[in-house]
DSSP file (Angstrom, degrees, kcal/mol; ACC not computed):
  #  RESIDUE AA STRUCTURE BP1 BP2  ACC     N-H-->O    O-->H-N    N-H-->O    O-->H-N    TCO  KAPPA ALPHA  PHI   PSI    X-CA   Y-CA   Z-CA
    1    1 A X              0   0    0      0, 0.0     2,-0.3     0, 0.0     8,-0.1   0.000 360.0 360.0 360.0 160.5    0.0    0.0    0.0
    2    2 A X        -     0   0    0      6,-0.1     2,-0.3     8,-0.1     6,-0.1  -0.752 360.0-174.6-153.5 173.3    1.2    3.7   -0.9
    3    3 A X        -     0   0    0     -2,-0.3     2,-0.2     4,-0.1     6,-0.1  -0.944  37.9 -98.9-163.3 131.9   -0.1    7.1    0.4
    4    4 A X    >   -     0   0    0     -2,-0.3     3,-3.0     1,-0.1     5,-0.0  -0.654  41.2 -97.5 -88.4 177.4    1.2   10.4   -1.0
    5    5 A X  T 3  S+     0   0    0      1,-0.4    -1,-0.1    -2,-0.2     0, 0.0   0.342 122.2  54.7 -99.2  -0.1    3.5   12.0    0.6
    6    6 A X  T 3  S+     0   0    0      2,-0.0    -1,-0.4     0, 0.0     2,-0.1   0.679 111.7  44.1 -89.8 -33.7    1.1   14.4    2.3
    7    7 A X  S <  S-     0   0    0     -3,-3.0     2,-0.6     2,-0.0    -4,-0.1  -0.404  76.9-131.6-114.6-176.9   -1.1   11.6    3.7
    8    8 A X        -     0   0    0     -2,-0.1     2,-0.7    -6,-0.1    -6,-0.1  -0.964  13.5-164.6-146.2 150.6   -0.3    8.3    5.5
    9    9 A X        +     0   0    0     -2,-0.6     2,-0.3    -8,-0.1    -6,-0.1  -0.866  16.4 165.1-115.8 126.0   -1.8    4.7    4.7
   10   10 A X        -     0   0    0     -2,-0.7     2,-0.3    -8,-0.1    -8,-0.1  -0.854  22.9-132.4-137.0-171.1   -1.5    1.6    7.1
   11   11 A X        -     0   0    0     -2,-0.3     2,-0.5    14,-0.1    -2,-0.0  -0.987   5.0-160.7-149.7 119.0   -3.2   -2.1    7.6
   12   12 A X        -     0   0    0     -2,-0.3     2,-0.6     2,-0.1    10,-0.0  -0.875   1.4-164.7-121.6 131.7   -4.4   -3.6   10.4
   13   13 A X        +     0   0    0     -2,-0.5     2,-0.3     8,-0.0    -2,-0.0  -0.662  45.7 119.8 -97.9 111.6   -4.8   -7.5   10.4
   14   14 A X        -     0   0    0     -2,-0.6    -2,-0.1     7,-0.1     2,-0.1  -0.928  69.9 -96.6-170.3 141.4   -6.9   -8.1   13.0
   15   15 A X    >   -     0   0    0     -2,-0.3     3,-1.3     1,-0.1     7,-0.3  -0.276  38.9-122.7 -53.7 151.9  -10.8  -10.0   13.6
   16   16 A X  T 3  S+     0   0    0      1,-0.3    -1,-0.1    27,-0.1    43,-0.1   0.442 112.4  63.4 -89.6  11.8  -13.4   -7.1   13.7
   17   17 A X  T 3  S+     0   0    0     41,-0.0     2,-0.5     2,-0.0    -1,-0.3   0.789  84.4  72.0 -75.3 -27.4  -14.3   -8.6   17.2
   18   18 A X    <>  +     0   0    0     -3,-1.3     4,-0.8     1,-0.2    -1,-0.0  -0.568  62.2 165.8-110.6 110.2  -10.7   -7.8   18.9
   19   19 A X  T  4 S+     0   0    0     -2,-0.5     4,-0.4     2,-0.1    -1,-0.2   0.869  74.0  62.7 -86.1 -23.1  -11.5   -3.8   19.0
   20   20 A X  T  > S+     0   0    0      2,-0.2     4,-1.6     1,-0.2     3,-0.2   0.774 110.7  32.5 -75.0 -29.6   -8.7   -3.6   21.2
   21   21 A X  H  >>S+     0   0    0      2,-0.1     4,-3.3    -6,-0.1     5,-0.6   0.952 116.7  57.7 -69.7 -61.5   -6.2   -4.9   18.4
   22   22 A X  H  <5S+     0   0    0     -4,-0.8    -2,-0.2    -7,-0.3    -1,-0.1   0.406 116.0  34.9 -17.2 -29.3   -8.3   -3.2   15.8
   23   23 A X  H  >5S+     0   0    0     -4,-0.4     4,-1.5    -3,-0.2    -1,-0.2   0.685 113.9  58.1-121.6 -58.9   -7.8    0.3   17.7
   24   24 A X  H  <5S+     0   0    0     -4,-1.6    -2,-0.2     1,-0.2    -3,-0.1   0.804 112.8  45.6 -54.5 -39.5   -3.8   -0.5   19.0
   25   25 A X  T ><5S+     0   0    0     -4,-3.3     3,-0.7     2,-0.1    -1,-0.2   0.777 108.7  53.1 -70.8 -35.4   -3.1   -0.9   15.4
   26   26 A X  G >><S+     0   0    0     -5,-0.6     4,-2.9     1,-0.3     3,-0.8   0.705 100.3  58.8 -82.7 -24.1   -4.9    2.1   14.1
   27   27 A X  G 3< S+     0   0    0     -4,-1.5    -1,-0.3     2,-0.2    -2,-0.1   0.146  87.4  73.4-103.9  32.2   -3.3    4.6   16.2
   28   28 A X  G <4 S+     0   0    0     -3,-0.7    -1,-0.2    -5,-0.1    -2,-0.2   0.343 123.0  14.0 -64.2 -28.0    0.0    3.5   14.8
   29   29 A X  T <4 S+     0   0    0     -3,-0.8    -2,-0.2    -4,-0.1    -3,-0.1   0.699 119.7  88.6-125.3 -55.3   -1.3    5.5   11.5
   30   30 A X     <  -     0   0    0     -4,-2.9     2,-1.0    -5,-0.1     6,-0.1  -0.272  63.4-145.9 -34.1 104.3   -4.4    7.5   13.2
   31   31 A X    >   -     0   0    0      1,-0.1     3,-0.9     4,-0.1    -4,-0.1  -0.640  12.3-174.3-107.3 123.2   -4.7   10.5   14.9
   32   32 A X  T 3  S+     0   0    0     -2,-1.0    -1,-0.1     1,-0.3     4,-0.1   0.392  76.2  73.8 -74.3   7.0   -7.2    9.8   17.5
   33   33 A X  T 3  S+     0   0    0      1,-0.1    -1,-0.3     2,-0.1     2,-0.3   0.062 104.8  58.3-106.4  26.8   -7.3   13.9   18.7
   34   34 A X  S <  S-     0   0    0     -3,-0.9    30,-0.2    30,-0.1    -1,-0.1  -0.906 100.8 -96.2-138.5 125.0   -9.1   14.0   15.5
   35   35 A X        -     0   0    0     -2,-0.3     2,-0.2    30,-0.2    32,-0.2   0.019  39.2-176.2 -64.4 168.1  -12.2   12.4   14.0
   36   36 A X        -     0   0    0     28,-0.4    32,-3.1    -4,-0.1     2,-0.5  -0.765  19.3-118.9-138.6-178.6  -11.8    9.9   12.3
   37   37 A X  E     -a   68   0A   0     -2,-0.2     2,-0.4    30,-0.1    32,-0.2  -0.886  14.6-160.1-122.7 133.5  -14.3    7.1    9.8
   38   38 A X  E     -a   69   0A   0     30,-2.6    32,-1.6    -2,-0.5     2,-0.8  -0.875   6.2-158.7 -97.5 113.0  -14.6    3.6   10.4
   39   39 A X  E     -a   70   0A   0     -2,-0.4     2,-0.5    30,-0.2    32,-0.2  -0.759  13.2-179.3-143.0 119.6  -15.8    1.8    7.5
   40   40 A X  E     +a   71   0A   0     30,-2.5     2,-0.7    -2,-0.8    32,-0.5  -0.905  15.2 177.3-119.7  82.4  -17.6   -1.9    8.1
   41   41 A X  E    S-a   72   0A   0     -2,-0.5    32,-0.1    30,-0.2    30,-0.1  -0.838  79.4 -32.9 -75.1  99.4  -18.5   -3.2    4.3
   42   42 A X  S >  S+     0   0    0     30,-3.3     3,-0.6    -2,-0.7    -1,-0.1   0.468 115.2 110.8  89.6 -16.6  -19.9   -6.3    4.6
   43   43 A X  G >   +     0   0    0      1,-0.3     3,-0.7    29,-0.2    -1,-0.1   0.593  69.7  63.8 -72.5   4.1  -17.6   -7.2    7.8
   44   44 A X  G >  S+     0   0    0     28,-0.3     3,-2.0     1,-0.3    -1,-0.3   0.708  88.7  71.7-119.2 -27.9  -20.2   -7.2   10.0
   45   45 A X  G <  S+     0   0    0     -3,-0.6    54,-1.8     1,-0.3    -1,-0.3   0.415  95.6  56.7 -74.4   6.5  -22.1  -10.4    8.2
   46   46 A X  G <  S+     0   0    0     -3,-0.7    -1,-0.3    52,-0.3     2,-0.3  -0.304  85.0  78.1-111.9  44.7  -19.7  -12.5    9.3
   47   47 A X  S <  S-     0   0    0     -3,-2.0     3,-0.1    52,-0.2    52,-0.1  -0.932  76.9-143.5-143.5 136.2  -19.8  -12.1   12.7
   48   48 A X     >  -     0   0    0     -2,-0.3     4,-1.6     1,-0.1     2,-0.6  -0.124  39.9 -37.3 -94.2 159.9  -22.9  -14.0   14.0
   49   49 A X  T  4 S+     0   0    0      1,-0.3    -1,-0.1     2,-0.2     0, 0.0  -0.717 115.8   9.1 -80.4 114.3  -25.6  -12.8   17.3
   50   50 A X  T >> S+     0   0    0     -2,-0.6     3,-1.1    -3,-0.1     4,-0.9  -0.966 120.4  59.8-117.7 -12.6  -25.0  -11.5   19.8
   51   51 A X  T 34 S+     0   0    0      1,-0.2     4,-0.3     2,-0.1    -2,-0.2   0.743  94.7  69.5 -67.8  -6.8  -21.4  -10.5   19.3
   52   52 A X  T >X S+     0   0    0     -4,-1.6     3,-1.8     1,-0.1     4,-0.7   0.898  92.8  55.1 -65.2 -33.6  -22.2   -8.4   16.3
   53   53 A X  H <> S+     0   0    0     -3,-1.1     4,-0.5     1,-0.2    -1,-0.1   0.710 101.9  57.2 -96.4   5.7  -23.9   -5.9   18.0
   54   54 A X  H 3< S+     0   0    0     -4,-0.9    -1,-0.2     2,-0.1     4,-0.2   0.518  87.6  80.7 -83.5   8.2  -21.1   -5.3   20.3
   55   55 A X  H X> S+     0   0    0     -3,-1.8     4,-3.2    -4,-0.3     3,-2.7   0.997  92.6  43.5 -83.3 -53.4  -18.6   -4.5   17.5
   56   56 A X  H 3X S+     0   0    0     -4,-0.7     4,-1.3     1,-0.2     5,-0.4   0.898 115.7  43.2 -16.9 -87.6  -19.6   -0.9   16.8
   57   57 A X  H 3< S+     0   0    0     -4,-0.5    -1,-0.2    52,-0.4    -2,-0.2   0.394 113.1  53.2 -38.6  -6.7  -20.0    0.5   20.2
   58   58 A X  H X> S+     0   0    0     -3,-2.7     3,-0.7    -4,-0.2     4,-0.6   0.778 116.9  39.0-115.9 -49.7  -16.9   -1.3   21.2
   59   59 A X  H 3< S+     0   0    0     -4,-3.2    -2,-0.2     1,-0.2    -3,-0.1   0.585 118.6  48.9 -69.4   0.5  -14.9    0.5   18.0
   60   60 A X  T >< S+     0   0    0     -4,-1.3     3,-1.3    -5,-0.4    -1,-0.2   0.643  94.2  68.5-117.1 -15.0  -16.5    3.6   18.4
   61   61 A X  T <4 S+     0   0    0     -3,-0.7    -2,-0.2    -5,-0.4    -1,-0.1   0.745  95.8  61.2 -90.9   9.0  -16.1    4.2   22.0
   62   62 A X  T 3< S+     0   0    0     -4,-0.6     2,-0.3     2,-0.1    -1,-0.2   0.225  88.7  91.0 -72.7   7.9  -12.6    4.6   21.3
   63   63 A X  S <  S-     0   0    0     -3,-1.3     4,-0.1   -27,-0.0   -28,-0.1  -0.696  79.3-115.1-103.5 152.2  -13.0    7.6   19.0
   64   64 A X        -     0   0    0     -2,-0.3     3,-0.5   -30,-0.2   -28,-0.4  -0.642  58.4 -73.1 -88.6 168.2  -12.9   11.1   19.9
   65   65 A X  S    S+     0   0    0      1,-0.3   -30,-0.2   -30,-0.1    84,-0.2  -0.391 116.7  34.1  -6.5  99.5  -16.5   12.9   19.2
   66   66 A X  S    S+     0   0    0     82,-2.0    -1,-0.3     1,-0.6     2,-0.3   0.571  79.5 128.6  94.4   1.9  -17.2   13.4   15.6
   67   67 A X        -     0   0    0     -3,-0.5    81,-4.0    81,-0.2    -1,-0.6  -0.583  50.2-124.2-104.0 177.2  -15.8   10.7   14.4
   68   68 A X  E     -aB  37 147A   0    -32,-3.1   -30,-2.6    -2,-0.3     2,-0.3  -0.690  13.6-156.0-110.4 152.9  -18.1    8.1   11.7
   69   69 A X  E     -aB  38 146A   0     77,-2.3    77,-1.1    -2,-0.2     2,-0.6  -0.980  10.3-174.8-111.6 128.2  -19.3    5.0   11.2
   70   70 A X  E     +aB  39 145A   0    -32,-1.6   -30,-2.5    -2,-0.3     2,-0.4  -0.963  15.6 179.7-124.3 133.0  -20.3    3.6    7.5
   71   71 A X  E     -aB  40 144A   0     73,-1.1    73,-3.0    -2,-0.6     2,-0.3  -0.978  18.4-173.8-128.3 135.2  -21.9    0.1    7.3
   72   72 A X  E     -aB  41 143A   0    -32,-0.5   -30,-3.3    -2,-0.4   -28,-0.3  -0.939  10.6-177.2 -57.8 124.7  -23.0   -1.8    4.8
   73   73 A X  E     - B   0 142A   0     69,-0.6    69,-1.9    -2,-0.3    50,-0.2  -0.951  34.6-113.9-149.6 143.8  -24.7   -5.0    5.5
   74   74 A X  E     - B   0 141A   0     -2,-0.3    27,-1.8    67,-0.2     2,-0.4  -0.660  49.3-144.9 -88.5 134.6  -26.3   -8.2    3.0
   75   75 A X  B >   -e  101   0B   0     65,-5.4     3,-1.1    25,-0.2    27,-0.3  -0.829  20.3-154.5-108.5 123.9  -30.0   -7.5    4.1
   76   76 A X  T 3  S+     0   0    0     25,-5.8    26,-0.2    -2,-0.4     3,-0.1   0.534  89.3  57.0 -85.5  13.3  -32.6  -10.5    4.6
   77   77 A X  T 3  S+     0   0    0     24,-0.5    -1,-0.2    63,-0.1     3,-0.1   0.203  90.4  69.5-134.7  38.9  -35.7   -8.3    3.9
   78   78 A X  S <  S-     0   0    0     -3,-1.1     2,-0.2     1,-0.3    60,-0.2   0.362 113.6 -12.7-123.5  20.5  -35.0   -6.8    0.6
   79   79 A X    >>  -     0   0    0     -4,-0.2     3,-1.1    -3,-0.1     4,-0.7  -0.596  63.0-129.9 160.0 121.7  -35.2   -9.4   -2.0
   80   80 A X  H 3> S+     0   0    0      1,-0.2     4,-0.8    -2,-0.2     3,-0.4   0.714  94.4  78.1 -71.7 -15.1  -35.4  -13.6   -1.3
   81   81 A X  H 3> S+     0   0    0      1,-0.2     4,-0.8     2,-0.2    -1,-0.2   0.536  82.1  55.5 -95.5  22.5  -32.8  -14.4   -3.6
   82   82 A X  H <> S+     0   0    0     -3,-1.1     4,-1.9    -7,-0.2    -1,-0.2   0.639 101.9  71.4 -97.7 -27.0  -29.5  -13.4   -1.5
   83   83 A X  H  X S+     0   0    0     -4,-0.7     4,-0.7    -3,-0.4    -2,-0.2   0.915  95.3  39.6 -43.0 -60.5  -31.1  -15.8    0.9
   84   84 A X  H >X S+     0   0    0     -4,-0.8     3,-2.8     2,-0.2     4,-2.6   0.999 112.6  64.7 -59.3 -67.6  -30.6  -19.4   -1.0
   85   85 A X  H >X S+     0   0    0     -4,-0.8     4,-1.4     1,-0.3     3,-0.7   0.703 113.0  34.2 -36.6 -71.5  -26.8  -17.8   -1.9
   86   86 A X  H 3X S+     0   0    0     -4,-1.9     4,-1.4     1,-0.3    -1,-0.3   0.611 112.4  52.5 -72.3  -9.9  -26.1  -17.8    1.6
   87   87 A X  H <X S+     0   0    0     -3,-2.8     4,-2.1    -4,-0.7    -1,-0.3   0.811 118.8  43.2 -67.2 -47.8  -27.8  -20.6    2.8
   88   88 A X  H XX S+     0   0    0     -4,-2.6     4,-1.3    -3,-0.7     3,-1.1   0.972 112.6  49.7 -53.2 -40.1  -25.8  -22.2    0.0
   89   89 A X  H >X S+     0   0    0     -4,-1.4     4,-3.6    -5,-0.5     3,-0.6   0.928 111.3  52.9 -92.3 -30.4  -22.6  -20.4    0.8
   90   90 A X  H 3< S+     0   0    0     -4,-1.4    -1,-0.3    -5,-0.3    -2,-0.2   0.682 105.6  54.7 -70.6 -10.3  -23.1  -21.5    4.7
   91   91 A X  H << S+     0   0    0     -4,-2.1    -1,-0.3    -3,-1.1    -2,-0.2   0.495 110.2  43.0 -91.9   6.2  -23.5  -24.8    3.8
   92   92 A X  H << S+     0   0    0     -4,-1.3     2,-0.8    -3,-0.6    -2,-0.2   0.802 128.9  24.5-101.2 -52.3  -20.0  -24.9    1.7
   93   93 A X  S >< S+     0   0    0     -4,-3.6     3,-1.0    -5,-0.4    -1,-0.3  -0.758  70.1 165.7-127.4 114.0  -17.9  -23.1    4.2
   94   94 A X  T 3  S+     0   0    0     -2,-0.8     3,-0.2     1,-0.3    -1,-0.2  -0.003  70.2  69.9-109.7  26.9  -19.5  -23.4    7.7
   95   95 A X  T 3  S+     0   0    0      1,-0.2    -1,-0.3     0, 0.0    -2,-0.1   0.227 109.1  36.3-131.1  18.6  -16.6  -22.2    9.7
   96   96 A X  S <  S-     0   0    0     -3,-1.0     2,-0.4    -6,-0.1    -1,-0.2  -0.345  84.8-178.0-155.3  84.8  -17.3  -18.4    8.3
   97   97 A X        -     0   0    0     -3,-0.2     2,-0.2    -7,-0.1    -3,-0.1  -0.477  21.5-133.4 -58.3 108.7  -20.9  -18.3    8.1
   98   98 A X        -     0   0    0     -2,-0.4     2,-0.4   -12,-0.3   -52,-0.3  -0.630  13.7-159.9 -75.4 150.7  -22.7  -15.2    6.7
   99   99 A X        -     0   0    0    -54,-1.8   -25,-0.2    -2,-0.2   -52,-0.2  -0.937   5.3-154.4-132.4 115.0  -25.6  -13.9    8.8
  100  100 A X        -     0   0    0     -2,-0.4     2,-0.2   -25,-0.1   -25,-0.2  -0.414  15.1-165.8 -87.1 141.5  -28.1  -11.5    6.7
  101  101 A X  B     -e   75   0B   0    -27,-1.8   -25,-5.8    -2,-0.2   -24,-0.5  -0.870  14.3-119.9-134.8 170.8  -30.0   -9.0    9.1
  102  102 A X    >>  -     0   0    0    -27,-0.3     4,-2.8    -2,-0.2     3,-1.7  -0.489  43.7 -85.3-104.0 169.4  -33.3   -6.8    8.3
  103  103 A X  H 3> S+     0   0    0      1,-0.3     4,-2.7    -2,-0.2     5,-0.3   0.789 124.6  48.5 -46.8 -40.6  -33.4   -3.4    8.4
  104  104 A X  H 3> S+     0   0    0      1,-0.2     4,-0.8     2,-0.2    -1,-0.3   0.761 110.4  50.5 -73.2 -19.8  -34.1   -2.9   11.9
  105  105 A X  H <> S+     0   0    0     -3,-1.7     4,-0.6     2,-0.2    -2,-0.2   0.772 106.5  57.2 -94.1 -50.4  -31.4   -5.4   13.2
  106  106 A X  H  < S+     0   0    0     -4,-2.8    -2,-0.2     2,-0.2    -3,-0.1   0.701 105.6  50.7 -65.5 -21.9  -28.9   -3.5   10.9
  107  107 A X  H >< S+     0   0    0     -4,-2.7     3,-1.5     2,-0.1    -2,-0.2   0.754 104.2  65.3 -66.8 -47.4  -29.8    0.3   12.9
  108  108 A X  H 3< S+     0   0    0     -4,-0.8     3,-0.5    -5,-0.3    -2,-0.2   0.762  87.1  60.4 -57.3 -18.4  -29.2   -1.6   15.9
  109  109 A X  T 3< S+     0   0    0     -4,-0.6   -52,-0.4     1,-0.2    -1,-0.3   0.838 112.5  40.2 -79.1 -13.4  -25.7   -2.0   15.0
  110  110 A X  S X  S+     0   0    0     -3,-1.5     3,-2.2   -54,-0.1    -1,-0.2   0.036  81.7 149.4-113.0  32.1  -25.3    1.8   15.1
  111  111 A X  T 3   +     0   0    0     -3,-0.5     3,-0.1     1,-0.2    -3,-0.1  -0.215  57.7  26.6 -70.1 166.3  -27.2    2.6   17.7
  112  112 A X  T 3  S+     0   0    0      1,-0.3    37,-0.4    36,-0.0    -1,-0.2   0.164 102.0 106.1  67.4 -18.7  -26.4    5.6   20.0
  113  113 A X  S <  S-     0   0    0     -3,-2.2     2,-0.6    35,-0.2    -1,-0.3  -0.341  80.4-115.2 -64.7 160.6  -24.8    7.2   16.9
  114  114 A X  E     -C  147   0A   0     33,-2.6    33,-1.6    -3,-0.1     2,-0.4  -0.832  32.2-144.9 -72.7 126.7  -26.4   10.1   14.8
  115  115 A X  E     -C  146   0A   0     -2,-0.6     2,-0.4    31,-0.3    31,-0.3  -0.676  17.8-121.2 -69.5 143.7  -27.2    8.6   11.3
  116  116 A X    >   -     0   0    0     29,-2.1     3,-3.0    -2,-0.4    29,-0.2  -0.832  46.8 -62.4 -93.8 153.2  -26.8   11.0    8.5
  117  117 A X  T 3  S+     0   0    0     -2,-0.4    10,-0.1     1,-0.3    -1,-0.1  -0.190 125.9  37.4 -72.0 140.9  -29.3   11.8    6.4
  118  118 A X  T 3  S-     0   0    0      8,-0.1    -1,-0.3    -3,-0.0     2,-0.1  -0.627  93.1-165.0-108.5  59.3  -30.6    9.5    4.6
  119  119 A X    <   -     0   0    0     -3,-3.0     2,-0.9    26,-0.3    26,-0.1  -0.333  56.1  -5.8  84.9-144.7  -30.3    7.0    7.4
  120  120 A X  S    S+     0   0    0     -2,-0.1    24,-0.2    24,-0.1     2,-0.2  -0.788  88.5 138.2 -89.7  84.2  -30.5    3.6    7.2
  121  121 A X  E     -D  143   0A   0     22,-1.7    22,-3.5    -2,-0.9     2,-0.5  -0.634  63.3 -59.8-127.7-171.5  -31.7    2.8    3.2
  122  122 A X  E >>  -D  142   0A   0     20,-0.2     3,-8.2    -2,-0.2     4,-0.7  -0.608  53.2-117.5 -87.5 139.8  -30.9    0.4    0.6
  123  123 A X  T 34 S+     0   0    0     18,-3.7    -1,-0.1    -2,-0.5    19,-0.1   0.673 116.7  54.3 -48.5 -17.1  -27.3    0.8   -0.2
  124  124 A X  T 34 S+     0   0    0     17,-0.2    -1,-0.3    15,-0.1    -2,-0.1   0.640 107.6  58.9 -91.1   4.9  -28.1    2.0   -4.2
  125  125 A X  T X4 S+     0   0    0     -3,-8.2     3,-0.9     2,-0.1    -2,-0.2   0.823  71.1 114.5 -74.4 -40.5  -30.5    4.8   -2.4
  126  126 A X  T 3< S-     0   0    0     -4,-0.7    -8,-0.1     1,-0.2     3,-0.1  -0.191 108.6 -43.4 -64.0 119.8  -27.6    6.5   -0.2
  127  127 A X  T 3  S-     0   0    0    -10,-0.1     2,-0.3     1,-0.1    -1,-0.2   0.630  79.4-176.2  13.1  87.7  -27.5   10.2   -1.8
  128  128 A X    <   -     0   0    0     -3,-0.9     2,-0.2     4,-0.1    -1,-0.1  -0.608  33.6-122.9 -68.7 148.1  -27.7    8.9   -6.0
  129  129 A X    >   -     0   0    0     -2,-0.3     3,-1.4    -3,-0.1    -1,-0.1  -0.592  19.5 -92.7 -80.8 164.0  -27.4   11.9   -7.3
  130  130 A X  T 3  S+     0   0    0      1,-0.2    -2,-0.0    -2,-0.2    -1,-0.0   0.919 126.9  36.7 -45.2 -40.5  -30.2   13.4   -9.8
  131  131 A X  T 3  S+     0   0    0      2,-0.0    -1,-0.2    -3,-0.0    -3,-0.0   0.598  86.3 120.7 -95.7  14.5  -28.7   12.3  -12.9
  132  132 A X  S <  S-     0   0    0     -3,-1.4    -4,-0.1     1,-0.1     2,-0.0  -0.213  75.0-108.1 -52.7 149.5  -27.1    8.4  -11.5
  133  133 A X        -     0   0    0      1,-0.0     2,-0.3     0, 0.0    -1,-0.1  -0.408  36.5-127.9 -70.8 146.5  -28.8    5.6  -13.7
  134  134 A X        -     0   0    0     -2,-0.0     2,-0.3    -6,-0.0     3,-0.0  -0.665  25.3-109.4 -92.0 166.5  -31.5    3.7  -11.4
  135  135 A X        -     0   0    0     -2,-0.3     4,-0.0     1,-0.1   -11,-0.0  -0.843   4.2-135.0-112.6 153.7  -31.3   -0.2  -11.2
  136  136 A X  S    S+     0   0    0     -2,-0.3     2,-0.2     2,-0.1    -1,-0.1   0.783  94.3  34.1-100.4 -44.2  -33.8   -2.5  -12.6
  137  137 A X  S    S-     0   0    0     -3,-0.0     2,-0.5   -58,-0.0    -2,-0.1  -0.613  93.9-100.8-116.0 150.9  -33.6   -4.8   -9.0
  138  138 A X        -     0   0    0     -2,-0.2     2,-0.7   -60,-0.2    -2,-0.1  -0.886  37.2-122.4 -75.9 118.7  -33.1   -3.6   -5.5
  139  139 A X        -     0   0    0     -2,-0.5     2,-3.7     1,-0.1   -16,-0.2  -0.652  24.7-126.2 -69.7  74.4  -29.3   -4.3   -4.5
  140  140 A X  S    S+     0   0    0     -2,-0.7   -65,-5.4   -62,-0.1     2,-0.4   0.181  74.0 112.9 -45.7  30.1  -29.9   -6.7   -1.2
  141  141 A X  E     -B   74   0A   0     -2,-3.7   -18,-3.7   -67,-0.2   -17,-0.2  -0.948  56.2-148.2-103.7 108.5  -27.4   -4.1    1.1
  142  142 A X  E     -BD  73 122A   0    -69,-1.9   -69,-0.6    -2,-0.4     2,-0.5  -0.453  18.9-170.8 -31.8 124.8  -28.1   -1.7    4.0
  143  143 A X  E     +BD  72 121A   0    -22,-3.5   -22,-1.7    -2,-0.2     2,-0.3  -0.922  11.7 167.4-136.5 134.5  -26.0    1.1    3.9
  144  144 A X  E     -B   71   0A   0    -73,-3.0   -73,-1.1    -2,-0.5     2,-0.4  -0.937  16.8-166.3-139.1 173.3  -25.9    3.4    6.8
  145  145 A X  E     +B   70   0A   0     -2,-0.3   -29,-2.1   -29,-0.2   -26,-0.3  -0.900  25.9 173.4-154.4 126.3  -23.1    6.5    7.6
  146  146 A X  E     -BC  69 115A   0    -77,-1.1   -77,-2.3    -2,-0.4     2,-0.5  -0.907  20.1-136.6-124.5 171.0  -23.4    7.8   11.4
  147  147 A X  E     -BC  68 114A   0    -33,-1.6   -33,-2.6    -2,-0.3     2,-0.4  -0.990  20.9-113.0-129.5 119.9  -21.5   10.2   13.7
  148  148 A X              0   0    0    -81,-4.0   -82,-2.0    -2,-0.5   -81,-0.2  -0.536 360.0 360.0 -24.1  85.8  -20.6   10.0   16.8
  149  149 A X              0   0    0     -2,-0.4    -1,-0.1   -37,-0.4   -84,-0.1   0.331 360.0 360.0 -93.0 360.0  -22.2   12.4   19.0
């Protein structure tokens, strides 16, 4: 990975449960007297209930005030056919199991945050601009961006 010479790029290899690694790592590159964004695409479907909804809160109470969260999450109540893929894909590899949440399950992971406007939608909804092309199908992703209060 490369950065230009103004900015500074790092990696941390760590489970999105261990916040404490996840955090130790980040402020190696991070400065935490500033906000800063966390960005959970997709990670958060492979970690299974009830430790999912501790991952946020756990990564976020280590952030100064003003910092974000953005999640994206494979949604089980926007469209039945992401279901069978992941039933399929949980019976091939059962030691990293996806777990598909509904809308309401998927706010709960950012609870106590602000959302930003416009919340919690399906992920091809989040600000299109006027003239973006629309899609034919609904794209079975939550997508949310909050701030920290």
């Amino acid at each position: 990975m490369k950065s230009a010479p103004e900015g500074a790029v790092g990696y941390v290899d760590a489970d999105v449960r261990d916040s404490a690694a996840i955090i130790a790592g980040a402020l190696e590159t991070l400065d935490f007297s500033q906000p800063v964004a966390i960005l959970l695409l997709f990670t958060l479907a492979y970690v299974e209930d009830p430790e999912a909804a501790a991952v946020v809160p756990s990564l976020m109470a280590a952030l100064p005030s003003g910092s974000y969260a953005a999640i994206y999450h494979l949604a089980s109540d926007l469209g039945p056919a992401l279901e069978e893929a992941v039933r399929q894909w949980n019976t091939m590899m059962p030691a990293q199991p996806l777990t598909l949440r509904p809308a309401a399950r998927v706010a709960g992971l950012a609870a106590g945050l602000d959302p930003v406007p416009p919340g919690l939608v399906p992920v091809t909804d989040w600000r299109p601009a006027a003239d973006d092309p629309g899609f034919e199908h609904v794209i079975p992703v939550h997508a949310i961006v909050a701030r920290k209060p």
